[in-house]
Backbone as a chain_set.jsonl record, in Angstrom:
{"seq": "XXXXXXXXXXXXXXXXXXXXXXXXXXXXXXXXXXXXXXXXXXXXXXXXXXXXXXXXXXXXXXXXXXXXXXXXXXXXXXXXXXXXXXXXXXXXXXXXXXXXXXXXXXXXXXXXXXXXXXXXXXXXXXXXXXXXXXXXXXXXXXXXXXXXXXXXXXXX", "coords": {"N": [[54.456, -9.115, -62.34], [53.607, -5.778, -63.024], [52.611, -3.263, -65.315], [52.583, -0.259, -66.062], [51.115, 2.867, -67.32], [51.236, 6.332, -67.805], [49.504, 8.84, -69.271], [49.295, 12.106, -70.426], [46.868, 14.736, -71.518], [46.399, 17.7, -73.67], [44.496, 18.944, -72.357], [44.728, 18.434, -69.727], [43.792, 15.94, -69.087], [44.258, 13.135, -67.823], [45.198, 9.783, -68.341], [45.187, 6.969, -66.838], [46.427, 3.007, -67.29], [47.116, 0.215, -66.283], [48.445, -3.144, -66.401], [48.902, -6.493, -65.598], [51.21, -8.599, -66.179], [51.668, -11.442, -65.849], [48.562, -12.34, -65.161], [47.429, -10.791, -67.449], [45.721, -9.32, -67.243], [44.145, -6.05, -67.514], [43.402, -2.478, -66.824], [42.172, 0.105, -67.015], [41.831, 3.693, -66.287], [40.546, 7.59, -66.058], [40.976, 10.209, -65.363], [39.987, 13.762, -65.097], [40.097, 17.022, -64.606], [38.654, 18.622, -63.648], [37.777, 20.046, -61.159], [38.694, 22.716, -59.837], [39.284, 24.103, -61.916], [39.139, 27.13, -64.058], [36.337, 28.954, -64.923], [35.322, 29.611, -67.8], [33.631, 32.05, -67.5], [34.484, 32.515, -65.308], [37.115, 33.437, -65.558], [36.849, 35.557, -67.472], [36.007, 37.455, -66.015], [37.715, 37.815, -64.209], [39.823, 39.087, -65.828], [38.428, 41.551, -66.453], [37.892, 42.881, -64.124], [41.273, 43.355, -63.706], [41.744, 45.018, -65.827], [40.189, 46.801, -65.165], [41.099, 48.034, -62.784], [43.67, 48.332, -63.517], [45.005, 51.454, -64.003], [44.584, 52.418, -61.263], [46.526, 50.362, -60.71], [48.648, 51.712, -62.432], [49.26, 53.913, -60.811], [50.276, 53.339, -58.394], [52.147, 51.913, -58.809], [53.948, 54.131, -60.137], [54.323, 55.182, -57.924], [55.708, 53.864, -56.01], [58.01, 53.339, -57.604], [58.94, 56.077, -57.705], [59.164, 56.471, -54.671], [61.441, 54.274, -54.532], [63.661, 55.63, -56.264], [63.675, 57.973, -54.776], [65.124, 56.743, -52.002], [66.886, 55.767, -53.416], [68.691, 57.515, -53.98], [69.139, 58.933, -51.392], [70.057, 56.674, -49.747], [72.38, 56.594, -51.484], [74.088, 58.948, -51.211], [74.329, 59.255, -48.613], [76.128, 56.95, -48.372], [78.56, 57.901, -49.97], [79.135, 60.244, -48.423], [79.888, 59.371, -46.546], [81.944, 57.685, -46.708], [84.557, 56.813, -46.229], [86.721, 56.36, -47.756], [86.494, 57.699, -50.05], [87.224, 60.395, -52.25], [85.374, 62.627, -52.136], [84.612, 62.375, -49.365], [86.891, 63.335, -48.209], [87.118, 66.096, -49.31], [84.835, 67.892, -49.3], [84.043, 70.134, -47.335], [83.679, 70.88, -43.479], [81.733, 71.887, -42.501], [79.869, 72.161, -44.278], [79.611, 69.05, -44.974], [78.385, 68.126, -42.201], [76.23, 69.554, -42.256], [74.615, 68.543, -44.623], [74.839, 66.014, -43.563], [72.846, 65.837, -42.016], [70.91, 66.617, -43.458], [70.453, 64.307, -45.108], [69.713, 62.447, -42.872], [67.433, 63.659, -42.183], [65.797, 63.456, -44.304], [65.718, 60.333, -44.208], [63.905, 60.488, -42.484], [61.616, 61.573, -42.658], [61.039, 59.882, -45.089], [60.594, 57.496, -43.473], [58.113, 58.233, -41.598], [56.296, 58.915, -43.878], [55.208, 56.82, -45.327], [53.623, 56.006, -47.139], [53.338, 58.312, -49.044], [52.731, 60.417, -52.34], [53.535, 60.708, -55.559], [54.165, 63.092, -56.358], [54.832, 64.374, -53.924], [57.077, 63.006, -53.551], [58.336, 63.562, -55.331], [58.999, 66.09, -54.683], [60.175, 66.115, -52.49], [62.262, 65.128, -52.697], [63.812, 67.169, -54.826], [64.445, 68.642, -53.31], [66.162, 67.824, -51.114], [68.334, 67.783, -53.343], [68.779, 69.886, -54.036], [69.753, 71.382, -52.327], [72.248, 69.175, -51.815], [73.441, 69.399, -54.357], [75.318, 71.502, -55.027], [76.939, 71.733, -52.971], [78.464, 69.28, -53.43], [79.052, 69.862, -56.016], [80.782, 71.792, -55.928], [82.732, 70.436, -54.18], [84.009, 68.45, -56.242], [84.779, 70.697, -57.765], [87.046, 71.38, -56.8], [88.43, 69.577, -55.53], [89.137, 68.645, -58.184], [91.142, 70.075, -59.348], [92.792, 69.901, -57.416], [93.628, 67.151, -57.365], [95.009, 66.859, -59.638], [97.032, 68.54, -59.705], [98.332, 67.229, -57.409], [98.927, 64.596, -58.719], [100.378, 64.587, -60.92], [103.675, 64.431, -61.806], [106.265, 67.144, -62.299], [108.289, 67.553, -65.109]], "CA": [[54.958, -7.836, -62.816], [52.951, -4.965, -63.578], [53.187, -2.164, -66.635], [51.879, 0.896, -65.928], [51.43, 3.599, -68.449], [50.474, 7.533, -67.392], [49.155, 9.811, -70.334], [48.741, 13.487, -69.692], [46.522, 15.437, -72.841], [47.063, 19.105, -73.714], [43.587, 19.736, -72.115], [44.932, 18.355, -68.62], [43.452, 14.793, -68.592], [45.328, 12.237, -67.12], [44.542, 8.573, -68.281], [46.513, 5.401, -66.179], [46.374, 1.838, -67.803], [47.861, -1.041, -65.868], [48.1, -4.329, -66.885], [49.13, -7.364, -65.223], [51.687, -9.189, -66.954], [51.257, -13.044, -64.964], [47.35, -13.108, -65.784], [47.013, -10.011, -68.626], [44.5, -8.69, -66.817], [44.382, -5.003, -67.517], [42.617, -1.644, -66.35], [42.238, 1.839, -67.282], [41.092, 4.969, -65.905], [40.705, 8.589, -66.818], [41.082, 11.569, -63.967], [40.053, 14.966, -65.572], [40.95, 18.168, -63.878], [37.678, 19.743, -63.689], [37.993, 20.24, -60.024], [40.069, 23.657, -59.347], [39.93, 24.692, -62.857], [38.501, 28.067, -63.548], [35.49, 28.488, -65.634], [35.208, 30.556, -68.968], [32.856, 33.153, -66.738], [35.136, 33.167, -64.045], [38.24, 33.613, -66.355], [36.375, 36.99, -68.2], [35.299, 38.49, -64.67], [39.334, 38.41, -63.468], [40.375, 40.59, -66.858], [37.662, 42.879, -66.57], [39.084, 43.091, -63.375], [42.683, 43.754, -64.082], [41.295, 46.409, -66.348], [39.18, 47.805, -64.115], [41.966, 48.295, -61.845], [45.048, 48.95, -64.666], [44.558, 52.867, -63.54], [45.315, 52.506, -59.634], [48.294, 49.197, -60.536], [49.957, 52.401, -62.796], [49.574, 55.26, -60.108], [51.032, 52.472, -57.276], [53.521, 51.414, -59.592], [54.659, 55.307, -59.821], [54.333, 55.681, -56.323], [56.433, 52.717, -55.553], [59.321, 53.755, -58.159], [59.505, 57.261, -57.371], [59.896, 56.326, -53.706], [62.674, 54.054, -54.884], [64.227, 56.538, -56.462], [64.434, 59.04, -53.467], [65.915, 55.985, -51.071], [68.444, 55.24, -53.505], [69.639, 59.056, -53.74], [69.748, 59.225, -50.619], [71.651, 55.951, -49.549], [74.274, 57.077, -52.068], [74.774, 60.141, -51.178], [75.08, 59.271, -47.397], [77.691, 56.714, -48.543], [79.547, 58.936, -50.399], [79.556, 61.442, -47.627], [80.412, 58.953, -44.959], [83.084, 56.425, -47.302], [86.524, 57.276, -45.658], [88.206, 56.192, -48.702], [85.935, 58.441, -51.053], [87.624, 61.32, -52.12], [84.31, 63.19, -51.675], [84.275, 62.626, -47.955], [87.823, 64.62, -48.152], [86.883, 67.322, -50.171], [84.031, 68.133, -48.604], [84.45, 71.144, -45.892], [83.348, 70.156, -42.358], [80.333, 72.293, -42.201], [79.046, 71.417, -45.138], [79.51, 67.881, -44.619], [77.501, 68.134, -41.399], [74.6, 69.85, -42.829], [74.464, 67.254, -45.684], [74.672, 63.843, -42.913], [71.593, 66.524, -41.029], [69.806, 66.811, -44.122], [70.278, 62.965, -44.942], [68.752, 62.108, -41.502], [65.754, 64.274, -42.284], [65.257, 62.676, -45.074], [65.369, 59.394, -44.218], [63.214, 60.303, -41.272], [60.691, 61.844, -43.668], [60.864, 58.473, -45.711], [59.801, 56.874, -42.6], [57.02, 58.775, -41.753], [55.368, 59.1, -44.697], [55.047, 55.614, -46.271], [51.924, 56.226, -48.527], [53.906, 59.688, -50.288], [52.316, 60.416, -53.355], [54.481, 60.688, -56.686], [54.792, 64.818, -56.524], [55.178, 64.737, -52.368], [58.464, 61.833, -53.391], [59.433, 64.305, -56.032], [59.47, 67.498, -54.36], [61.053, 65.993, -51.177], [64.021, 64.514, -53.668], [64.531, 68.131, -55.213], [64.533, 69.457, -51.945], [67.259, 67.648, -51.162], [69.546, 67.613, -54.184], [69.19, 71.663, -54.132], [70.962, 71.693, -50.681], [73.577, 68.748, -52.23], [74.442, 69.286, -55.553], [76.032, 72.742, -55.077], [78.108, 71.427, -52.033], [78.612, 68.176, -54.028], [79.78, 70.228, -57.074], [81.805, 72.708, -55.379], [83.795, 69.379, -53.647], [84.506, 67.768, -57.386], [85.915, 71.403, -58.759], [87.982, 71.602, -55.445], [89.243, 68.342, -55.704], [89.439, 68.292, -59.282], [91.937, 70.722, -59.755], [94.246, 69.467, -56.746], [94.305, 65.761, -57.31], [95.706, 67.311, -60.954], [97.94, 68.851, -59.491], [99.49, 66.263, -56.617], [98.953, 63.29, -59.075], [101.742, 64.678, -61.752], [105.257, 64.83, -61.382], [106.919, 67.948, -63.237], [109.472, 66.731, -66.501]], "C": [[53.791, -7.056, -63.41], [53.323, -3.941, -64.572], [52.273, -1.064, -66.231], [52.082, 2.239, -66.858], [50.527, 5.161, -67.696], [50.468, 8.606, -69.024], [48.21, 11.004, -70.014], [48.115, 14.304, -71.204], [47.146, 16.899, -72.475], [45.774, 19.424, -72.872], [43.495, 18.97, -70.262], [44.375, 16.929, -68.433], [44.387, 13.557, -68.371], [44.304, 10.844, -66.895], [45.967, 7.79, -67.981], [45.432, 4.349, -66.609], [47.474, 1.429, -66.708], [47.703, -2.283, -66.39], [49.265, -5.46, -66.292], [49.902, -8.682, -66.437], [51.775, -10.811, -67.32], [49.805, -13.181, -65.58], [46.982, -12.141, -66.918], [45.908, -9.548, -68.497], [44.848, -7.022, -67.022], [43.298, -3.909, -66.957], [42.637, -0.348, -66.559], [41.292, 2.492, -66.173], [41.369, 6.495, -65.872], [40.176, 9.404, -65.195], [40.942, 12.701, -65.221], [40.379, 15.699, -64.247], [39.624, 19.391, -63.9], [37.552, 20.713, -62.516], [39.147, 21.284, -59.863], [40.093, 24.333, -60.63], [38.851, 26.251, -63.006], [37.615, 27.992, -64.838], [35.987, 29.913, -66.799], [34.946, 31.938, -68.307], [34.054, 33.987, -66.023], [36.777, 34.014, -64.848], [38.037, 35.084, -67.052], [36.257, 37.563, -66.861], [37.08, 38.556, -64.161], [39.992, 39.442, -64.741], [39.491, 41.291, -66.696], [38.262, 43.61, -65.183], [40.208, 43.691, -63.25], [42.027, 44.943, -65.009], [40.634, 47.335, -66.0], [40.52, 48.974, -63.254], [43.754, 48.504, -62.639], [45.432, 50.271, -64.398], [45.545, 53.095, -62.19], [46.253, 51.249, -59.988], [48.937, 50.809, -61.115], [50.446, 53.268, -61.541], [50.541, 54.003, -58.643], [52.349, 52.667, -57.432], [54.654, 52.751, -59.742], [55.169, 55.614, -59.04], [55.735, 55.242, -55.665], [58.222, 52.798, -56.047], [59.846, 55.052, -58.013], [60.224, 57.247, -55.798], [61.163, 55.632, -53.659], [63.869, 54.507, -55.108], [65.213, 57.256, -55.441], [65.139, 58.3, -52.896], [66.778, 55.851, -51.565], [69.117, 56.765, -53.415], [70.016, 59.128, -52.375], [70.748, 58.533, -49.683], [72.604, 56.018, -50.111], [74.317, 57.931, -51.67], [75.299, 59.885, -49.276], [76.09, 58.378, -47.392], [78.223, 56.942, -49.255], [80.226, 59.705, -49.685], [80.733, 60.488, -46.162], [81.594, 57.949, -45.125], [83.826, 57.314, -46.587], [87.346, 56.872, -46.743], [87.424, 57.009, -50.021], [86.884, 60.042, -51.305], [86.949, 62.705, -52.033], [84.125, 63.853, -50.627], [86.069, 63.608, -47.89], [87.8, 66.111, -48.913], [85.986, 68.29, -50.083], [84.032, 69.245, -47.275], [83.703, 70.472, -44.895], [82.397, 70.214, -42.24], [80.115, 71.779, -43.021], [78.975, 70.092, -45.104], [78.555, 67.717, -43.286], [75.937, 68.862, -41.679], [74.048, 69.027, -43.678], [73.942, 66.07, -45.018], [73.293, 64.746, -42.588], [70.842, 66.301, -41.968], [69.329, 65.281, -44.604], [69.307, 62.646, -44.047], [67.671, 62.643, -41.665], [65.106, 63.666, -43.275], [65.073, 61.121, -44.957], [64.372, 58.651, -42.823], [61.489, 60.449, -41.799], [60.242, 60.809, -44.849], [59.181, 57.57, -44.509], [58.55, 57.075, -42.022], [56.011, 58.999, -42.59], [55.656, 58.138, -46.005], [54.084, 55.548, -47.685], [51.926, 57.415, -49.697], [53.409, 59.378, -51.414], [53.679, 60.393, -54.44], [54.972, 61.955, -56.161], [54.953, 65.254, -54.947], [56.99, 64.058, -52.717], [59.218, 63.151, -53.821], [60.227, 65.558, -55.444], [60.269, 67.052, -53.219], [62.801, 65.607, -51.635], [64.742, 66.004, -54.252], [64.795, 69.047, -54.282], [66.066, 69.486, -51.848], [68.458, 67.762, -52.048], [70.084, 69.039, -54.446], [70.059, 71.604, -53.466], [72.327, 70.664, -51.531], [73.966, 68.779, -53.34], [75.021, 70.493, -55.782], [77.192, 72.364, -54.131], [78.897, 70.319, -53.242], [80.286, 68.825, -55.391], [80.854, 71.156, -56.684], [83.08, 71.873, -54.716], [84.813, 69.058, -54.972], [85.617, 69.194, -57.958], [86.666, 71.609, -57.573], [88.961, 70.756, -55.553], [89.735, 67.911, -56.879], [90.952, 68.914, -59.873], [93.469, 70.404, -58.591], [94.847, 68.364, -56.989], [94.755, 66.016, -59.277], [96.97, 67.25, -60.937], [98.964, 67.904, -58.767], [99.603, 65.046, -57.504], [100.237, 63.228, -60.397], [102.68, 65.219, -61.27], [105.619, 66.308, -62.259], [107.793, 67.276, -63.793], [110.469, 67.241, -66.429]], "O": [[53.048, -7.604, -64.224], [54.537, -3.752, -64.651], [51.07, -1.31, -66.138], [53.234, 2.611, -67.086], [49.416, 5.076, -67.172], [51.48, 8.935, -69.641], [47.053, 11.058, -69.596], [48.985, 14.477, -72.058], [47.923, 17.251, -71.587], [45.943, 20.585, -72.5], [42.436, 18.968, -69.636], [44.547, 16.634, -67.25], [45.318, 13.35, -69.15], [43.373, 10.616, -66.122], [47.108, 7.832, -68.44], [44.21, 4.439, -66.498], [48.437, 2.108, -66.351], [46.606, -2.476, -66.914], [50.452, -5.259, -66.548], [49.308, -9.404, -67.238], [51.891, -11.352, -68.42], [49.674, -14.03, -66.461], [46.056, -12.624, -67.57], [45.116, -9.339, -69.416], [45.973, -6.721, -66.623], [42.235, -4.417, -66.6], [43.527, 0.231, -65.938], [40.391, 2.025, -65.475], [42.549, 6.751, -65.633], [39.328, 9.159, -64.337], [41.662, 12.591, -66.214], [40.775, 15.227, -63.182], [39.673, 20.604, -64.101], [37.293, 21.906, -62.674], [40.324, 20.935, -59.767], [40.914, 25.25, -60.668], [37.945, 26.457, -62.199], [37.912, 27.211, -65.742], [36.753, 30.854, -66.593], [35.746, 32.865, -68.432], [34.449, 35.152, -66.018], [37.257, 35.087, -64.484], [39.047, 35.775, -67.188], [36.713, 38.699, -66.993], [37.471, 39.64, -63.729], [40.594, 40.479, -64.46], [40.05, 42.363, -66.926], [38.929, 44.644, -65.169], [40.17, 44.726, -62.585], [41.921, 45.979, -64.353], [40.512, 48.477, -66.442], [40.68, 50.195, -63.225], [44.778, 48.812, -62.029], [46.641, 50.315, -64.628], [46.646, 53.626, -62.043], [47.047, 51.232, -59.047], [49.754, 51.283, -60.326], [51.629, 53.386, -61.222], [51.607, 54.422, -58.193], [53.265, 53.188, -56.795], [55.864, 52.614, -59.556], [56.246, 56.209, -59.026], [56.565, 55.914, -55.053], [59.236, 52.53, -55.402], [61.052, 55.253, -58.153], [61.329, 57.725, -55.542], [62.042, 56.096, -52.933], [64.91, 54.15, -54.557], [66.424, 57.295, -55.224], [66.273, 58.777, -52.938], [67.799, 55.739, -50.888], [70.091, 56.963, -52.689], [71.193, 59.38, -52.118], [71.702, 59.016, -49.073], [73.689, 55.661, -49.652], [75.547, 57.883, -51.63], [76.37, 60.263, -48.803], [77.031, 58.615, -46.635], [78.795, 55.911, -49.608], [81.408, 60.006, -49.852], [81.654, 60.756, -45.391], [82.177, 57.431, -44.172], [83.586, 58.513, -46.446], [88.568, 57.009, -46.7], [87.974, 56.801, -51.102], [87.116, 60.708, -50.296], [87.591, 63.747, -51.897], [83.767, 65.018, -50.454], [86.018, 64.711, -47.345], [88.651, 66.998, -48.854], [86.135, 69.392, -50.612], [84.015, 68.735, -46.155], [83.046, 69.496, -45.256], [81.714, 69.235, -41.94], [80.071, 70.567, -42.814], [77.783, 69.832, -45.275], [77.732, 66.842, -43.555], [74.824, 68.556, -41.253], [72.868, 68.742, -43.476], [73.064, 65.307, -45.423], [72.361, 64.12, -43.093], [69.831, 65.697, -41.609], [68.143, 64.957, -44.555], [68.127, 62.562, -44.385], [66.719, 62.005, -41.215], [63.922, 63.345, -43.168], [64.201, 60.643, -45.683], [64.141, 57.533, -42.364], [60.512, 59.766, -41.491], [59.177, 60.957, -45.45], [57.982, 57.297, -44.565], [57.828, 56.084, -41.915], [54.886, 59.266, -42.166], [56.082, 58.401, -47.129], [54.08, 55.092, -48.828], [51.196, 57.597, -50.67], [53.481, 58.199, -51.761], [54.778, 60.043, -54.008], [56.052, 62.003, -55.573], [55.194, 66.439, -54.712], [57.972, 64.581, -52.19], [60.153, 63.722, -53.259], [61.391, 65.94, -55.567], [61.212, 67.809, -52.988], [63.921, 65.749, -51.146], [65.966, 66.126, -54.209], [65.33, 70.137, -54.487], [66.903, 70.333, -52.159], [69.567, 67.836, -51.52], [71.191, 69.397, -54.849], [71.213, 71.753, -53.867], [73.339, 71.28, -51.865], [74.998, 68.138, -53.537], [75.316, 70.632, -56.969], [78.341, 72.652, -54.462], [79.896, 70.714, -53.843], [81.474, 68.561, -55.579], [81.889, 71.121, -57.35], [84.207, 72.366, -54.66], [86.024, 69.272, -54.945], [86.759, 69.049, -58.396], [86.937, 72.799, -57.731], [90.153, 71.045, -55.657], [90.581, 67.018, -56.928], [91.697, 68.326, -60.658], [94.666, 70.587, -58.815], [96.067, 68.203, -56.96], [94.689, 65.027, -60.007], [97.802, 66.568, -61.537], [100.104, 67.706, -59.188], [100.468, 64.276, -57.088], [100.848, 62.22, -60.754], [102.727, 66.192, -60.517], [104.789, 66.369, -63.167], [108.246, 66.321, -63.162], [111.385, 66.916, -67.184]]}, "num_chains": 1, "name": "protein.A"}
């Protein structure tokens, strides 16, 4: 029968003891972790690094969330327009509903095309769009607001 014992330090070294229980013969040995680890040097040269480059991660990081942004506006709004059980997509006049799915499609054609959009290309292409839909949009809600008033109460 053998005993084997593994001890790991806080500074990664890894010492195994065995010992032979029949003749009590025993044996150590110590594995460091020098191999793969990174040096002091190398460890200062990757933050200077990251700080170097802190500048272009924010403007990305803008880039990246403003385009977010626009895609989600505009997948809600085309399922809004296109739910069949939305009361949106009924409230909605015909034309205007077809200029809306048109302007959708341009926009998510204009997505596609221009992957690398800056922040103020995302933005202006997002207020583009919300000019054209939030007047239809809002003109649906007081349309609809004032009928489903009306059909949803009984008279007393």
């Amino acid at each position: 029968q053998i005993e084997v014992t593994f001890e790991v330090d806080a500074n990664g070294i890894l010492q195994v003891a065995a010992e032979d229980k029949g003749t009590g013969k025993a044996e150590k040995i110590t594995i460091t972790a020098e191999k793969g680890r990174l040096s002091q040097d190398e460890i200062d040269r990757m933050v200077a690094d990251a700080e170097e480059h802190a500048e272009e991660d924010k403007r990305i990081r803008a880039r990246v969330d403003g385009r977010h942004a626009y895609e989600g506006y505009v997948y809600q709004l085309k399922h809004s327009i296109e739910d069949d059980d939305s009361k949106l997509t009924e409230a909605i006049e015909a034309e205007a509903k077809e200029s809306l799915l048109e302007a959708i499609q341009e926009a998510m054609d204009w997505l596609d095309e221009h992957p690398e959009a800056d922040v103020d290309e995302l933005a202006t292409a997002k207020a583009g769009l919300q000019k054209l839909a939030d007047p239809i949009i809002a003109k649906a809600y007081q349309g609809s607001a004032g009928s489903s008033y009306d059909d949803d109460h009984d008279e007393l």
